[in-house]
C-alpha positions as CSV (number, residue, x, y, z in Angstrom):
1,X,-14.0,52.6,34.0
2,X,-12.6,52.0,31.0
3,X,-14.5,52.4,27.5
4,X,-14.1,51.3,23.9
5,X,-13.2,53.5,21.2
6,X,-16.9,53.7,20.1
7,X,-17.8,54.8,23.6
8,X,-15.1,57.4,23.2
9,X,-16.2,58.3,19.6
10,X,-19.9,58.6,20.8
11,X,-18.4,61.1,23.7
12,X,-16.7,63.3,21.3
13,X,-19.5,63.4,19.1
14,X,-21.8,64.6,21.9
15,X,-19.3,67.1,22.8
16,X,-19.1,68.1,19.0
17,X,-23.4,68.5,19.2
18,X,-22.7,70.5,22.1
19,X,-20.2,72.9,20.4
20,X,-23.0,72.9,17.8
21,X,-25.8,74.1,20.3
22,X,-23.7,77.1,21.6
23,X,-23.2,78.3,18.3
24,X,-26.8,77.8,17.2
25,X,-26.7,80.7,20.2
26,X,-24.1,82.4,18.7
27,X,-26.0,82.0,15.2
28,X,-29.1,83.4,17.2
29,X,-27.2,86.6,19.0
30,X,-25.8,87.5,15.4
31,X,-28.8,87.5,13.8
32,X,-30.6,89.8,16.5
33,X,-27.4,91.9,16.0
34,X,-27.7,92.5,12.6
35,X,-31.3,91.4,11.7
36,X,-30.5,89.6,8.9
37,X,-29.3,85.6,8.2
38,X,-27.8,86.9,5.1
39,X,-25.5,90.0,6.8
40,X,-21.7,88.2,6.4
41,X,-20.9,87.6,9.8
42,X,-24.3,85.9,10.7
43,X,-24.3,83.8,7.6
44,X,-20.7,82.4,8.4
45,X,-21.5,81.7,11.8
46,X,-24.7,79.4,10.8
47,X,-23.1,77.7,8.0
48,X,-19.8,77.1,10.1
49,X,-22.6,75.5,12.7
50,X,-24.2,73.5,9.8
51,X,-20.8,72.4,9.1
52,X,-20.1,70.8,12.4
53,X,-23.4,69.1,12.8
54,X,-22.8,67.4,9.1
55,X,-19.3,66.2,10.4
56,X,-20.8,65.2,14.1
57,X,-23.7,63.1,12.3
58,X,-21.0,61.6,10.0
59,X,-19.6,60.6,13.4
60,X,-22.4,59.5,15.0
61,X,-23.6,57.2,12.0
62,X,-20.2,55.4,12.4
63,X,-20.5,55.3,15.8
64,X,-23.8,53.5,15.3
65,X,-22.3,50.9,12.7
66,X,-20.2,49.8,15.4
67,X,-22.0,49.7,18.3
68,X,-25.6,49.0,19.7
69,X,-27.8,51.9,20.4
70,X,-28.3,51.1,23.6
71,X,-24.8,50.9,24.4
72,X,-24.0,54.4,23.2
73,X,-26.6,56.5,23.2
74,X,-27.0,57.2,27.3
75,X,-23.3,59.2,26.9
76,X,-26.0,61.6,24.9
77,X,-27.3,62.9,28.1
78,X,-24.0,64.5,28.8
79,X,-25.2,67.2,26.1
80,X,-27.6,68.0,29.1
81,X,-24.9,69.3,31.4
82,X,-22.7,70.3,29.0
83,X,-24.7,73.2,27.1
84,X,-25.9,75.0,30.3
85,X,-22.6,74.6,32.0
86,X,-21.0,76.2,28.2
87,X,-23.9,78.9,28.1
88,X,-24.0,79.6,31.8
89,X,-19.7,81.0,31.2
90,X,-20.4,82.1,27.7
91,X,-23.6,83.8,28.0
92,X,-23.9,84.6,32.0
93,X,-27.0,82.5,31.9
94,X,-28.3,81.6,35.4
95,X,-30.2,78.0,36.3
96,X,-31.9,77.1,39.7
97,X,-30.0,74.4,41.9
98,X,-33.4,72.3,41.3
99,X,-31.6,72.1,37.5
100,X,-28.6,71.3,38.7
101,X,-29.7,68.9,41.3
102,X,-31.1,67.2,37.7
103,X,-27.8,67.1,36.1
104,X,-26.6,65.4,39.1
105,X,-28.8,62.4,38.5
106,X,-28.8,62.6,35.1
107,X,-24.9,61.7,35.4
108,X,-25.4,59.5,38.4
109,X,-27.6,57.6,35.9
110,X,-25.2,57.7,33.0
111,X,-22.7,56.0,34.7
112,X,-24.6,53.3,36.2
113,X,-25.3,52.7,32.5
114,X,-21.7,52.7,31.7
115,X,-21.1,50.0,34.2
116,X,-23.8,47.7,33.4
């Protein structure tokens, strides 16, 4: 299975919104830490996350100049396995094998869409 370079653009930008969603987390821990957006470490963290989604939507909207929708947005649903897998390591977070059963057909159905 071989994809274009949009495919692969649209796959690092899903990674990239994944990277963003853990550190929403990490945004989130901080600020019940220290109970303030405005405390130093806190405020970096967020705008560091703010920084990457600007960057990942900059990607995205090329990503959608040079492909169809349809074509690239099913490699979104990899953001469903990739978050709890990153936040099940990084934050001992613990999911039912009925979830992971999920993520099983949610990729079984991603790449019957990348072969079609």
């Amino acid at each position: 299975m071989i994809f274009s370079a949009t495919q692969w653009a649209a796959i690092a930008c899903v990674f990239g919104m994944s990277v963003g969603q853990v550190m929403f987390k990490v945004s989130a821990i901080s600020l019940n830490q220290t109970g303030s957006i405005f405390n130093i470490q806190t405020f970096a963290i967020f705008a560091s996350t703010l920084l990457i989604y600007l960057i990942i939507s900059g990607g995205w909207v090329w990503v959608l100049r040079n492909a169809h929708l349809g074509e690239v947005f099913p490699f979104y649903s990899l953001a469903y396995a990739l978050v709890p897998i990153a936040s099940y390591y990084l934050f001992g977070e613990r999911f039912t094998s009925g979830y992971f059963f999920g993520i099983i057909l949610i990729m079984s159905g991603l790449i019957l869409c990348a072969k079609s």
